[in-house]
PDB file of N, CA, C, O and CB in Angstrom:
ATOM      1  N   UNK A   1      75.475 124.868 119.054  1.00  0.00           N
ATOM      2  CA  UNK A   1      75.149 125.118 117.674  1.00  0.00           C
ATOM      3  C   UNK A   1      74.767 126.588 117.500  1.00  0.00           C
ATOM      4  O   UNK A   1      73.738 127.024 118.018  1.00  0.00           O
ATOM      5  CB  UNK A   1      74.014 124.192 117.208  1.00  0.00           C
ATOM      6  N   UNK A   2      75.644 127.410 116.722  1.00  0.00           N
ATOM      7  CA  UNK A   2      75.251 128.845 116.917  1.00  0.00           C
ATOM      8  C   UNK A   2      74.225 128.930 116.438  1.00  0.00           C
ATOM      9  O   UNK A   2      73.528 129.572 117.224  1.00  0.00           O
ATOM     10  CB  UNK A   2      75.992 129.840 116.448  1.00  0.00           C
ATOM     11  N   UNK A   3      73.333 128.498 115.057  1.00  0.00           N
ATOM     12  CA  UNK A   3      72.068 128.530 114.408  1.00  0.00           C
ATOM     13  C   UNK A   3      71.344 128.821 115.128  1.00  0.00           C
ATOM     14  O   UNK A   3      70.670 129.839 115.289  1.00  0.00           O
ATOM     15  CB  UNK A   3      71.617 127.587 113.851  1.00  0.00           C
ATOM     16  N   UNK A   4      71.467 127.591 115.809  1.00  0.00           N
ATOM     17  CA  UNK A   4      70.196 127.272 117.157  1.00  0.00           C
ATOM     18  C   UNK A   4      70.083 128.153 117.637  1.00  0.00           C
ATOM     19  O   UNK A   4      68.997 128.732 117.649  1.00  0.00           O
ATOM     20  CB  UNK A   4      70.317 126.348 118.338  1.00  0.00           C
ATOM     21  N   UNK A   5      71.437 128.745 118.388  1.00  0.00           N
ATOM     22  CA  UNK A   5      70.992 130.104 119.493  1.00  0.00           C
ATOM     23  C   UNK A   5      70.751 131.364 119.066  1.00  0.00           C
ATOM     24  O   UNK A   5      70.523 132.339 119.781  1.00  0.00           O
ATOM     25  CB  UNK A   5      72.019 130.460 120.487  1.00  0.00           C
ATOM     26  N   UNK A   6      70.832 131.307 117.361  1.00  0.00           N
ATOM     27  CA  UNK A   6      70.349 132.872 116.617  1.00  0.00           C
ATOM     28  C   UNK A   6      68.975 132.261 116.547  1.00  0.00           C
ATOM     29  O   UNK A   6      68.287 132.829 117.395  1.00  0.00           O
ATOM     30  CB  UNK A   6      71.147 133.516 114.807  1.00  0.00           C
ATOM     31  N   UNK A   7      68.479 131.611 116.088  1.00  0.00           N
ATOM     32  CA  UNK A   7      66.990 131.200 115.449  1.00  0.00           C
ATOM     33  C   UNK A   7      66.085 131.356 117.180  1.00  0.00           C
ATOM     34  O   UNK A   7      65.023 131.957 117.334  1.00  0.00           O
ATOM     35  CB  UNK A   7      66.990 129.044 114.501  1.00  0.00           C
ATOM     36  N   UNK A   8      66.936 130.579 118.384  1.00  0.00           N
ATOM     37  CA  UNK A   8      65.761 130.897 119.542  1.00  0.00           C
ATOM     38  C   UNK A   8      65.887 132.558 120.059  1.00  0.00           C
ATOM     39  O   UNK A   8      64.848 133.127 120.393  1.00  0.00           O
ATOM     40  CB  UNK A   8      66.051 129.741 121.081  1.00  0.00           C
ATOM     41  N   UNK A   9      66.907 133.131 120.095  1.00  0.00           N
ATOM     42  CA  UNK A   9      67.442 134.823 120.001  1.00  0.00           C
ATOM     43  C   UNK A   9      66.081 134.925 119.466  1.00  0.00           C
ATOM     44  O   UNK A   9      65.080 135.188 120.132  1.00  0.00           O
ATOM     45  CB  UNK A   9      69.003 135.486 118.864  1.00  0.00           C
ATOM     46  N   UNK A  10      66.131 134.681 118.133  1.00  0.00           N
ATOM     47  CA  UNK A  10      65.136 135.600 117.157  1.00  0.00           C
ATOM     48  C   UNK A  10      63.445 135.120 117.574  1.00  0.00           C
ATOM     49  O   UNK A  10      62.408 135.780 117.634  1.00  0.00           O
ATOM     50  CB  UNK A  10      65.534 135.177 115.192  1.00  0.00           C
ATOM     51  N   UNK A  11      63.713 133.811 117.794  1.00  0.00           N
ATOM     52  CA  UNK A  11      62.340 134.259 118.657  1.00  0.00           C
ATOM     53  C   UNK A  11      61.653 134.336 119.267  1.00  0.00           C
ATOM     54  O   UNK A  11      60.446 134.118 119.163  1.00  0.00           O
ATOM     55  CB  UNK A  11      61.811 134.329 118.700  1.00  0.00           C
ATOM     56  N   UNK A  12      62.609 134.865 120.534  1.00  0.00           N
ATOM     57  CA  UNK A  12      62.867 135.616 121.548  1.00  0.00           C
ATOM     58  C   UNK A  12      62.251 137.096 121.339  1.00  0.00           C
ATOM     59  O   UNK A  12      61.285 137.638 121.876  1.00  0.00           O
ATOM     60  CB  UNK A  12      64.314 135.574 121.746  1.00  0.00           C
ATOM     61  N   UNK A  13      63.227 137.583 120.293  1.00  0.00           N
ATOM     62  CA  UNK A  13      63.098 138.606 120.087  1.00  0.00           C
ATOM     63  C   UNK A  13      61.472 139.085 120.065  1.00  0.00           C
ATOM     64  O   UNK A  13      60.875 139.886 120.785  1.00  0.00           O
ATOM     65  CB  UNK A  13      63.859 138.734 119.048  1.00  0.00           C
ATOM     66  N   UNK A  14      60.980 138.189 118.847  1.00  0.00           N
ATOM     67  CA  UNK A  14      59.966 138.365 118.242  1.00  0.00           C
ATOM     68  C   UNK A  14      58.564 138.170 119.324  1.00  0.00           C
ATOM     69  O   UNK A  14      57.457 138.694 119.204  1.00  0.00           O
ATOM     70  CB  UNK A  14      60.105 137.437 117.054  1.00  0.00           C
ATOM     71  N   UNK A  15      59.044 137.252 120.372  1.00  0.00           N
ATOM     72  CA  UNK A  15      57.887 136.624 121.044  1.00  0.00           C
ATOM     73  C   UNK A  15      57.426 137.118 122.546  1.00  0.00           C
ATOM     74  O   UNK A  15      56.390 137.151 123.211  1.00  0.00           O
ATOM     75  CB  UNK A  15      58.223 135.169 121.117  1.00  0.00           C
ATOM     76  N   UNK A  16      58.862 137.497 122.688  1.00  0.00           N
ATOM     77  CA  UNK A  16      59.127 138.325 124.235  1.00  0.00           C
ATOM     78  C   UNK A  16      59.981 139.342 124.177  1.00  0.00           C
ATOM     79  O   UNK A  16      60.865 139.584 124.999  1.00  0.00           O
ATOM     80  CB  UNK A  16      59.760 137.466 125.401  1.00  0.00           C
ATOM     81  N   UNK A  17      59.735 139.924 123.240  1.00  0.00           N
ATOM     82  CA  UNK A  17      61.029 141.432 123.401  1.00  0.00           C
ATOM     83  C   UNK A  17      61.554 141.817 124.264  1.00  0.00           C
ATOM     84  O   UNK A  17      62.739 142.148 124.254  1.00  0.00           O
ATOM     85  CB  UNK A  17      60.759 142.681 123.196  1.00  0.00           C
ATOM     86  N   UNK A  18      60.471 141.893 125.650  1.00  0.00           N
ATOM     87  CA  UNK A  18      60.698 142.618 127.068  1.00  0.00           C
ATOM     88  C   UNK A  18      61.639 141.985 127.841  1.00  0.00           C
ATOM     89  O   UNK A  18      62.190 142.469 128.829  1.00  0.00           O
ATOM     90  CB  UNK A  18      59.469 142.698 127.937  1.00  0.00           C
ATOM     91  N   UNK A  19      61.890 140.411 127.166  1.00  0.00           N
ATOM     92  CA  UNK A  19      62.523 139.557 128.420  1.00  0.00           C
ATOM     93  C   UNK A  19      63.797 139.899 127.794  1.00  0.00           C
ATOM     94  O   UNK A  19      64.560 140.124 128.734  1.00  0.00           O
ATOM     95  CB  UNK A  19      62.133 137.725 128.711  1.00  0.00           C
ATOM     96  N   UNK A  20      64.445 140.061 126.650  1.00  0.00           N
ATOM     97  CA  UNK A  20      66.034 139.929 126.121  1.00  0.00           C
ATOM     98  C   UNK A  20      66.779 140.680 127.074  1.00  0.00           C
ATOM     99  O   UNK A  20      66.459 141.751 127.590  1.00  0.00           O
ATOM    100  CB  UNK A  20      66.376 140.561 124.552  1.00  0.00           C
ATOM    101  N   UNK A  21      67.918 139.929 127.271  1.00  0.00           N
ATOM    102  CA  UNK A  21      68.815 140.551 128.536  1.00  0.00           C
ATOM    103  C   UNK A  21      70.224 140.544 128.072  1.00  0.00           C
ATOM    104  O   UNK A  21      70.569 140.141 126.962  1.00  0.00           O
ATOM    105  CB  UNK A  21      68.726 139.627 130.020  1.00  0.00           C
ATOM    106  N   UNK A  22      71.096 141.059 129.073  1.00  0.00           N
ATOM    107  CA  UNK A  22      72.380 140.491 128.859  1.00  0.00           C
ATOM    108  C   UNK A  22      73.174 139.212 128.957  1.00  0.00           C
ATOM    109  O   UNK A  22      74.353 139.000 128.676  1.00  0.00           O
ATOM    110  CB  UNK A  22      72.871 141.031 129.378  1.00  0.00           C
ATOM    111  N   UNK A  23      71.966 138.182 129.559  1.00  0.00           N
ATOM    112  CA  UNK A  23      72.396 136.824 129.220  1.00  0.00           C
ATOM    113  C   UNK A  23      72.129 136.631 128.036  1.00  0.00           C
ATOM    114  O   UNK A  23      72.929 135.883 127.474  1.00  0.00           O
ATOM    115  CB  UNK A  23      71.885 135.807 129.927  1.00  0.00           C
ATOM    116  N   UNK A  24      70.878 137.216 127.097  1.00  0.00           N
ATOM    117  CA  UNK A  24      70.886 136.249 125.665  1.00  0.00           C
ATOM    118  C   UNK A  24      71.690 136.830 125.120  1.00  0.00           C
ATOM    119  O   UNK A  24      72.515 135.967 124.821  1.00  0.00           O
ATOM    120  CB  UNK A  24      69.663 136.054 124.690  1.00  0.00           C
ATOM    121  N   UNK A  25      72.200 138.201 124.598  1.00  0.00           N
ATOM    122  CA  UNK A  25      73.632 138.686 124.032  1.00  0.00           C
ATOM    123  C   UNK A  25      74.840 137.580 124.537  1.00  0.00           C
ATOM    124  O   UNK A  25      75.516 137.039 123.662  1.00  0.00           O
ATOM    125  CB  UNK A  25      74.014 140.378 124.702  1.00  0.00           C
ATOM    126  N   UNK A  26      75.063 137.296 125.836  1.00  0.00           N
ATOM    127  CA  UNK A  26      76.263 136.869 126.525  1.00  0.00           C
ATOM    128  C   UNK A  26      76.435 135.470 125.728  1.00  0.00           C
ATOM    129  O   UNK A  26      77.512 135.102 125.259  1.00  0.00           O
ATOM    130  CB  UNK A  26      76.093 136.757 128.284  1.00  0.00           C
ATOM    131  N   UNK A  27      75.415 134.853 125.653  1.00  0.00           N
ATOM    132  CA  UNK A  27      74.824 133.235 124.548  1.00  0.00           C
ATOM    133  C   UNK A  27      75.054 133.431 123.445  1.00  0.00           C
ATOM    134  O   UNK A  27      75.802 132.648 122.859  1.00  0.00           O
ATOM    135  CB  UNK A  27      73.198 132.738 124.366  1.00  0.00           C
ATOM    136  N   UNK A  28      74.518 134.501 122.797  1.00  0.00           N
ATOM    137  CA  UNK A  28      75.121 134.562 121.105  1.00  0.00           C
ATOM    138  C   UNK A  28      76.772 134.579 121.201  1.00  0.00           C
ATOM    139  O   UNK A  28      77.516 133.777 120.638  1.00  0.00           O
ATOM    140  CB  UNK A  28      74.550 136.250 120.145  1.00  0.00           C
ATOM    141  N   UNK A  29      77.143 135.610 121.993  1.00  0.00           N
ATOM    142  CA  UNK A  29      78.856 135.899 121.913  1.00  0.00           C
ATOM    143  C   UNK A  29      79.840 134.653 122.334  1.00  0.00           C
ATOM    144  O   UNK A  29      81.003 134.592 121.936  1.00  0.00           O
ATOM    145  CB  UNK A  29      79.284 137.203 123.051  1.00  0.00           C
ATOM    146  N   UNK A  30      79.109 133.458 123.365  1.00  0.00           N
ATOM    147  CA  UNK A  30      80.092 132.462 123.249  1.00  0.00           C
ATOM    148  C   UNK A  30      79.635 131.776 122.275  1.00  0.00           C
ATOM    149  O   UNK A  30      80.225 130.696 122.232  1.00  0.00           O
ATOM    150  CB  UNK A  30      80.377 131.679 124.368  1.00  0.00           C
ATOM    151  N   UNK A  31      78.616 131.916 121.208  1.00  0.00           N
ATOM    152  CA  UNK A  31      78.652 130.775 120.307  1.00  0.00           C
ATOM    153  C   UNK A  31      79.418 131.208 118.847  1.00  0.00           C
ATOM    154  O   UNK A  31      79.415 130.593 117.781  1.00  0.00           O
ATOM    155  CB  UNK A  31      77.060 130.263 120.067  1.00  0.00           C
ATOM    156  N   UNK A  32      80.256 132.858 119.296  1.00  0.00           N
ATOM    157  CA  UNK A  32      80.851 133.349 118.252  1.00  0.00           C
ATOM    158  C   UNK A  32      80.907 134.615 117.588  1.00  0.00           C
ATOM    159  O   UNK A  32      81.825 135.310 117.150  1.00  0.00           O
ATOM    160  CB  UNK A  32      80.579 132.747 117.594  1.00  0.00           C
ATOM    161  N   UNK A  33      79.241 134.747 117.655  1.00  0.00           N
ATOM    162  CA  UNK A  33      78.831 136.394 117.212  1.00  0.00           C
ATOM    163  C   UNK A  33      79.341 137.455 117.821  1.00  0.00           C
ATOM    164  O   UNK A  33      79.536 137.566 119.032  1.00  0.00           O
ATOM    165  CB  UNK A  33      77.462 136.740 117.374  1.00  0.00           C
ATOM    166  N   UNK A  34      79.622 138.469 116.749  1.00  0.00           N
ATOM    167  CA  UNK A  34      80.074 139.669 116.910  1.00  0.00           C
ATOM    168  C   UNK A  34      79.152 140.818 117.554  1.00  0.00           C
ATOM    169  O   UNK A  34      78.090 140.535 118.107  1.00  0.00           O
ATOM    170  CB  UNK A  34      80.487 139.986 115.707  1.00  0.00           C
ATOM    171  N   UNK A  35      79.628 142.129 117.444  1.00  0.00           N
ATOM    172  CA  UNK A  35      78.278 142.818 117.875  1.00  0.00           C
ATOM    173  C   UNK A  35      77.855 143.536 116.607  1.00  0.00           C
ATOM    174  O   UNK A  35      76.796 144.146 116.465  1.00  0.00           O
ATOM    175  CB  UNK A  35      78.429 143.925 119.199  1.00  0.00           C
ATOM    176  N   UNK A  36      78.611 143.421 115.894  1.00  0.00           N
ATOM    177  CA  UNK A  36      78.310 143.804 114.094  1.00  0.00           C
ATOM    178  C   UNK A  36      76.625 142.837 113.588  1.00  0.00           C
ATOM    179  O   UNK A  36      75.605 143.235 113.025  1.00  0.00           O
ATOM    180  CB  UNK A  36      80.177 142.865 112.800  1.00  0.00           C
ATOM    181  N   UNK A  37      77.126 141.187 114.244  1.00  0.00           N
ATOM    182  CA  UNK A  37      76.034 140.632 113.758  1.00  0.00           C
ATOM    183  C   UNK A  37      74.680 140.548 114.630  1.00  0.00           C
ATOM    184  O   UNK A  37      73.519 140.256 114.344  1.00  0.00           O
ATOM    185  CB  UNK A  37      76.451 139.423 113.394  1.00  0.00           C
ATOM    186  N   UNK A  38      75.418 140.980 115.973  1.00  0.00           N
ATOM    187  CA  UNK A  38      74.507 140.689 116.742  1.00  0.00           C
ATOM    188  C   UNK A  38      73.504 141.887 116.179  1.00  0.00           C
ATOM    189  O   UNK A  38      72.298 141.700 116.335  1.00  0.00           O
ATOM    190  CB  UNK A  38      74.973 140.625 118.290  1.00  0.00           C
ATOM    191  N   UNK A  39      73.868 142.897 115.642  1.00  0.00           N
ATOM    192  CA  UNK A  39      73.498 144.445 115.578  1.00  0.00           C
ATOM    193  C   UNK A  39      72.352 143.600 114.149  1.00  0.00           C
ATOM    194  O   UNK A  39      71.138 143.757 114.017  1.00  0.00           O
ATOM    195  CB  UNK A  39      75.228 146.046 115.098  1.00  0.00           C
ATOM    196  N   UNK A  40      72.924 143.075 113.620  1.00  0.00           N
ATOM    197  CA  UNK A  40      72.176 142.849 112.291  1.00  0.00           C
ATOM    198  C   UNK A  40      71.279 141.867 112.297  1.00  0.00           C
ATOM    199  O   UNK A  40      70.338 141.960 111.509  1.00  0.00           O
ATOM    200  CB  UNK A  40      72.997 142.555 111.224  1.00  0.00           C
ATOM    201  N   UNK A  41      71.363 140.821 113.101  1.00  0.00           N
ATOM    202  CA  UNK A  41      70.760 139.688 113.604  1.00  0.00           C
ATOM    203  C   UNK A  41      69.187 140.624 114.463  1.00  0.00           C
ATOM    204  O   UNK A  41      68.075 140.576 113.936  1.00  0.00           O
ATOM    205  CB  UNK A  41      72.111 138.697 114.792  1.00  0.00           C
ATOM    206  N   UNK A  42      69.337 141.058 115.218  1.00  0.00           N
ATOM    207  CA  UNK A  42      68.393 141.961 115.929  1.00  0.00           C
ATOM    208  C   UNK A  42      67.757 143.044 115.224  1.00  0.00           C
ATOM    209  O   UNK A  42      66.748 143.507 115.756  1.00  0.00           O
ATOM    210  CB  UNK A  42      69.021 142.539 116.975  1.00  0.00           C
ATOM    211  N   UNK A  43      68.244 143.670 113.853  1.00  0.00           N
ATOM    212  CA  UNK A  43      67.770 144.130 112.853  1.00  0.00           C
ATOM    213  C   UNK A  43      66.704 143.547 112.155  1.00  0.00           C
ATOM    214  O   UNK A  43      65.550 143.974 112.176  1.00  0.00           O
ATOM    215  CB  UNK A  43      68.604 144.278 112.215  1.00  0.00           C
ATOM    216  N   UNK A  44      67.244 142.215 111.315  1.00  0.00           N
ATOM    217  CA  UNK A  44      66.582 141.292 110.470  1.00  0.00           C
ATOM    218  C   UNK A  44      65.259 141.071 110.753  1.00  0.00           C
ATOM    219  O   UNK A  44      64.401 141.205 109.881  1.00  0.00           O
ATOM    220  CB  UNK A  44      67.182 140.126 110.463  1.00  0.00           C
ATOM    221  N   UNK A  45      64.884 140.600 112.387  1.00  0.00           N
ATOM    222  CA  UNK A  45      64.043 139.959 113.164  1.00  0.00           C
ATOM    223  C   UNK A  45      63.396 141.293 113.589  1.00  0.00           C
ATOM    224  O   UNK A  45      62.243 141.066 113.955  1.00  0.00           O
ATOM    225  CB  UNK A  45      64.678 138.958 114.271  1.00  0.00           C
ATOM    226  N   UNK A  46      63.603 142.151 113.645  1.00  0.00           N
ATOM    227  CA  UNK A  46      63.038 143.770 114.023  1.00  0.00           C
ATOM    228  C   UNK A  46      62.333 144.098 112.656  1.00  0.00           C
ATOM    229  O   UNK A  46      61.232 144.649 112.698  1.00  0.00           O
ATOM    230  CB  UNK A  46      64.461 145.118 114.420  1.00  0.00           C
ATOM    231  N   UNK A  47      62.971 143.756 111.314  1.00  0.00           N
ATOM    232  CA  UNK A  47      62.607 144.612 110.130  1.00  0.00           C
ATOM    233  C   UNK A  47      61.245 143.756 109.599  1.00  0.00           C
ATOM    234  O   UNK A  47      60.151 144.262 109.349  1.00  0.00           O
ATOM    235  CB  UNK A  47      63.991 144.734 108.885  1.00  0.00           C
ATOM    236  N   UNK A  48      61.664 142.088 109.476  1.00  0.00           N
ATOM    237  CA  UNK A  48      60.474 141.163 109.310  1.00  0.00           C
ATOM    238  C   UNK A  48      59.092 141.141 110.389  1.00  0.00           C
ATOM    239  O   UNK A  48      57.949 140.876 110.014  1.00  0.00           O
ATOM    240  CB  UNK A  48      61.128 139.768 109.362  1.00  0.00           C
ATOM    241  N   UNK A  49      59.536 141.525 111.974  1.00  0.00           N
ATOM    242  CA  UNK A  49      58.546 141.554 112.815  1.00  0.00           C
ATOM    243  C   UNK A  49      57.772 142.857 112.390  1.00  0.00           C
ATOM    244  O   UNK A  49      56.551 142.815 112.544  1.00  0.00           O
ATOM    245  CB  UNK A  49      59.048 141.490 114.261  1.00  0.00           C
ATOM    246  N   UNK A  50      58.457 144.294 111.749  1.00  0.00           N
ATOM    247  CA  UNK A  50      56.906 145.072 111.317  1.00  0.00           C
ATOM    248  C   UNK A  50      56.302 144.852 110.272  1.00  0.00           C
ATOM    249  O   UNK A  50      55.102 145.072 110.110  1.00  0.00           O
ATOM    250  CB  UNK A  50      56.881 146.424 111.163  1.00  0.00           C
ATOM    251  N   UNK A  51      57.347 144.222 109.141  1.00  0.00           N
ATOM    252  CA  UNK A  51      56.418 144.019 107.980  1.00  0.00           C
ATOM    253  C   UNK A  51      55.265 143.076 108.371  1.00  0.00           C
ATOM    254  O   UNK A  51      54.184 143.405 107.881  1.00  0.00           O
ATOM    255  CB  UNK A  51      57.198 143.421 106.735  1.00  0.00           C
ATOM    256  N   UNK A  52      55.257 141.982 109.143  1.00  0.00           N
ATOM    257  CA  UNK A  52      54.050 141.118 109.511  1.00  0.00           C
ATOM    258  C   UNK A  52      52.574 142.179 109.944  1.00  0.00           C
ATOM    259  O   UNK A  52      51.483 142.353 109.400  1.00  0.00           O
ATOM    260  CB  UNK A  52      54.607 140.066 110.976  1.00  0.00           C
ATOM    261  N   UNK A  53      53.399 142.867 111.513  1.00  0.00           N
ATOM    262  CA  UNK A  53      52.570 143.268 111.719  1.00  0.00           C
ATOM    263  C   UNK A  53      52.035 144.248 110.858  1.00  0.00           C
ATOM    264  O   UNK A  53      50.807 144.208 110.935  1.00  0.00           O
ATOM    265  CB  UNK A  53      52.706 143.447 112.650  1.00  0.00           C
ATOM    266  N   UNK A  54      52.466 145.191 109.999  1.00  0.00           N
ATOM    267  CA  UNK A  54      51.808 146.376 108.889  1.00  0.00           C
ATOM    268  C   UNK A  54      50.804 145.209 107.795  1.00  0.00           C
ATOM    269  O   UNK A  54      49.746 145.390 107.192  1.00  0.00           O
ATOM    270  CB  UNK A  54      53.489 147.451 107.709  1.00  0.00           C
ATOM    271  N   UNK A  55      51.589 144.176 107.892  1.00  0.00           N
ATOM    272  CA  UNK A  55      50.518 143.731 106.774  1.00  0.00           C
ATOM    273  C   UNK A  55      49.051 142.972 107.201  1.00  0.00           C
ATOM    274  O   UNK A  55      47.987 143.028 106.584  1.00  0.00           O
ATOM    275  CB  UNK A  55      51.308 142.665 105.815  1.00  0.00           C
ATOM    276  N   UNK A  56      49.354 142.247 108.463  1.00  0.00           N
ATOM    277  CA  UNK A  56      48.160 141.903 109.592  1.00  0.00           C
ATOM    278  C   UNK A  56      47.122 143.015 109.547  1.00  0.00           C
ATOM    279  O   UNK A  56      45.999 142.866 109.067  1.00  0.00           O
ATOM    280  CB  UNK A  56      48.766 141.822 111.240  1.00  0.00           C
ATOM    281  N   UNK A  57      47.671 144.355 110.186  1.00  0.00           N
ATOM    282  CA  UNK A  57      47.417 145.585 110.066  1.00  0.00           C
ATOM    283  C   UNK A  57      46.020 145.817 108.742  1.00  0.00           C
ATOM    284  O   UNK A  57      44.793 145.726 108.768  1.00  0.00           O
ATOM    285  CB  UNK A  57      48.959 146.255 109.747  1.00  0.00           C
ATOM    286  N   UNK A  58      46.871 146.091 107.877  1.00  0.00           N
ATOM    287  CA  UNK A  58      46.227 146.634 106.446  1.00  0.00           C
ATOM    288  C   UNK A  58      45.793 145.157 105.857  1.00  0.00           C
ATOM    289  O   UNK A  58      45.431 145.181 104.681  1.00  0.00           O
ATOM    290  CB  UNK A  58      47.513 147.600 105.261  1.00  0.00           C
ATOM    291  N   UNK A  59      45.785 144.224 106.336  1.00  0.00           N
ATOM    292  CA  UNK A  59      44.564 143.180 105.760  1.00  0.00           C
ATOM    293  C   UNK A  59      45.501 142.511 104.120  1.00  0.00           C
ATOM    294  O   UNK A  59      45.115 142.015 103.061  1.00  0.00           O
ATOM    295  CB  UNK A  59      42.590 144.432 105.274  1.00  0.00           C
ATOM    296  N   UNK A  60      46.883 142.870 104.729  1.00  0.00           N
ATOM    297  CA  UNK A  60      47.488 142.611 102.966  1.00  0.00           C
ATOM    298  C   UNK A  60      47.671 141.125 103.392  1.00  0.00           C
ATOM    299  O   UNK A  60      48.140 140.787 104.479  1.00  0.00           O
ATOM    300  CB  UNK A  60      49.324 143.606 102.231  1.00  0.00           C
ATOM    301  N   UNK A  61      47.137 140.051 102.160  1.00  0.00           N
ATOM    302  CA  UNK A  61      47.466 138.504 101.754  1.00  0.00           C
ATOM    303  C   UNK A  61      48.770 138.551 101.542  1.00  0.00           C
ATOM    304  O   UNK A  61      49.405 139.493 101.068  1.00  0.00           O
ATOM    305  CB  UNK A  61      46.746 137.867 100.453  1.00  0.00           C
ATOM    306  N   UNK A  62      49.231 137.341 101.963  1.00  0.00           N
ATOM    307  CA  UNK A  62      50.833 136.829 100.632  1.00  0.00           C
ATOM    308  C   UNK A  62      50.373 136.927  99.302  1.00  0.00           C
ATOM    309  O   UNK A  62      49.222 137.298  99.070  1.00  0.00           O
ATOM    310  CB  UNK A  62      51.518 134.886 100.642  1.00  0.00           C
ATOM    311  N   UNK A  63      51.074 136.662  98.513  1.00  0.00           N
ATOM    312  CA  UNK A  63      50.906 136.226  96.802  1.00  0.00           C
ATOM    313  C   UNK A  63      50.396 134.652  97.010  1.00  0.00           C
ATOM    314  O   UNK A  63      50.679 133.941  97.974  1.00  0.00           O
ATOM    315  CB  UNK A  63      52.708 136.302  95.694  1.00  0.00           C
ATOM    316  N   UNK A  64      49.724 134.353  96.073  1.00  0.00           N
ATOM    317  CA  UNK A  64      49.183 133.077  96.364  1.00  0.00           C
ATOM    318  C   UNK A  64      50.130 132.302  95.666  1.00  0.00           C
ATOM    319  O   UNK A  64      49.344 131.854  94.832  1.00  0.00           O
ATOM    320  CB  UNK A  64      47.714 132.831  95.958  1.00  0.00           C
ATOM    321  N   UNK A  65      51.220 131.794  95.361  1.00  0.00           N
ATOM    322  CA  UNK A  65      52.081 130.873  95.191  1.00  0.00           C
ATOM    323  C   UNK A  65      52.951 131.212  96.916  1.00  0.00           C
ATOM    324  O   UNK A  65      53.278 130.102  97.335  1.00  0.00           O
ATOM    325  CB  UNK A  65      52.991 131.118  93.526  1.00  0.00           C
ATOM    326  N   UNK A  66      53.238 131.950  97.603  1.00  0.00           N
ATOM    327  CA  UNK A  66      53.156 131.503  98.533  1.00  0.00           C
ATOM    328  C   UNK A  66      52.800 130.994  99.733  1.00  0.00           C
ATOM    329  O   UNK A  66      53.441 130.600 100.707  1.00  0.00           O
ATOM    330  CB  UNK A  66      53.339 131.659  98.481  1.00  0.00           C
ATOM    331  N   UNK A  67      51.099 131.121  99.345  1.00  0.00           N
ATOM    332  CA  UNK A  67      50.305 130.940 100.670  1.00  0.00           C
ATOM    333  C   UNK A  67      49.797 129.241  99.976  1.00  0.00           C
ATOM    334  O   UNK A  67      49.036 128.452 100.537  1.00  0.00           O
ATOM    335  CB  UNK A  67      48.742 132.469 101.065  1.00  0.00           C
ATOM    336  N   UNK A  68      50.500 129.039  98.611  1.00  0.00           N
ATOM    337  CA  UNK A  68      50.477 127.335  98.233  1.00  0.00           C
ATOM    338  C   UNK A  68      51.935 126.487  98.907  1.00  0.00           C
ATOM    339  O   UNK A  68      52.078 125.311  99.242  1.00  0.00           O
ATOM    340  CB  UNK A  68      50.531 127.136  96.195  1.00  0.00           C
ATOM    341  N   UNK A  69      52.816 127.563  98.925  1.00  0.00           N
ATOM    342  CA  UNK A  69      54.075 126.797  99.365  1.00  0.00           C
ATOM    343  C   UNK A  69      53.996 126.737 100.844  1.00  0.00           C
ATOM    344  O   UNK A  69      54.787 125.991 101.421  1.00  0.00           O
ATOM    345  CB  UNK A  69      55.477 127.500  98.895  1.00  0.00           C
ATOM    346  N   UNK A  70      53.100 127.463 101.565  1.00  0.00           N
ATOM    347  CA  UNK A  70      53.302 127.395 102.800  1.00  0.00           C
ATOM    348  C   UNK A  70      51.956 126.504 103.526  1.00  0.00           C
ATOM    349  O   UNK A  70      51.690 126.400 104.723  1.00  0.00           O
ATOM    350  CB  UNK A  70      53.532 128.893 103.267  1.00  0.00           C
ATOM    351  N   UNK A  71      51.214 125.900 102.298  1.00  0.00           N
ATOM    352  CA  UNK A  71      49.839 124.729 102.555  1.00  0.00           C
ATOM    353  C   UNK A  71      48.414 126.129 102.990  1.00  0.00           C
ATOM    354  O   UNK A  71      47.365 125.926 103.601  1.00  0.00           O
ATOM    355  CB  UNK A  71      50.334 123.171 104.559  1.00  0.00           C
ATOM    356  N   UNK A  72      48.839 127.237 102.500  1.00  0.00           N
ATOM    357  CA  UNK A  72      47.865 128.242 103.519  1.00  0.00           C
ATOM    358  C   UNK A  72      46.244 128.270 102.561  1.00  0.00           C
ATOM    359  O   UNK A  72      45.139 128.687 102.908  1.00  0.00           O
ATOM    360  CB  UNK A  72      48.764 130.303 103.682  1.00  0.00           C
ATOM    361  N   UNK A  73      46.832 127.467 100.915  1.00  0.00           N
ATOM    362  CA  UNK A  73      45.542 127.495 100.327  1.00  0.00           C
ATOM    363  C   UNK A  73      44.375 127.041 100.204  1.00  0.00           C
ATOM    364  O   UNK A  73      43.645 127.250  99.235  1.00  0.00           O
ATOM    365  CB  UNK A  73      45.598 127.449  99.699  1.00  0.00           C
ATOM    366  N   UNK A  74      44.041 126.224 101.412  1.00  0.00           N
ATOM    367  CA  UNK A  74      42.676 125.123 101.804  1.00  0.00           C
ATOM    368  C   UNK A  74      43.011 124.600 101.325  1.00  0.00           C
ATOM    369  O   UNK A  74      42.487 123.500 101.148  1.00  0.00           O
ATOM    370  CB  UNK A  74      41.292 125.085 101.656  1.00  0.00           C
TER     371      UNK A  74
END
């Protein structure tokens, strides 16, 4: 299921950066991916992993309709 192996890729990416190798590239490419997506796929998960951390960082909340959609409002 390619999903599968972008969604654990990503967090991979996100969870162990240090470990990504040329086996997890070699896993995305037989499930199809290009290196266009792989390039963008590793972007996405790069661009969302600093906004977390900048906002962890600087103490910034979600909007509170999403910290209701995500149960975060007591």
């Amino acid at each position: 299921m390619p999903d599968r192996a972008l969604l654990a890729y990503a967090e991979k990416l996100t969870r162990e950066p240090a470990t990504i190798d040329d086996a997890d590239i070699e896993t995305l490419r037989q499930h199809g991916f290009d290196d266009a997506q792989l390039w963008e796929a590793t972007y996405t998960a790069a661009i969302f992993n600093l906004f977390t951390r900048m906002a962890d960082a600087f103490g910034i909340a979600p909007p509170p309709e999403m910290e209701a959609a995500l149960g975060l409002d007591g």
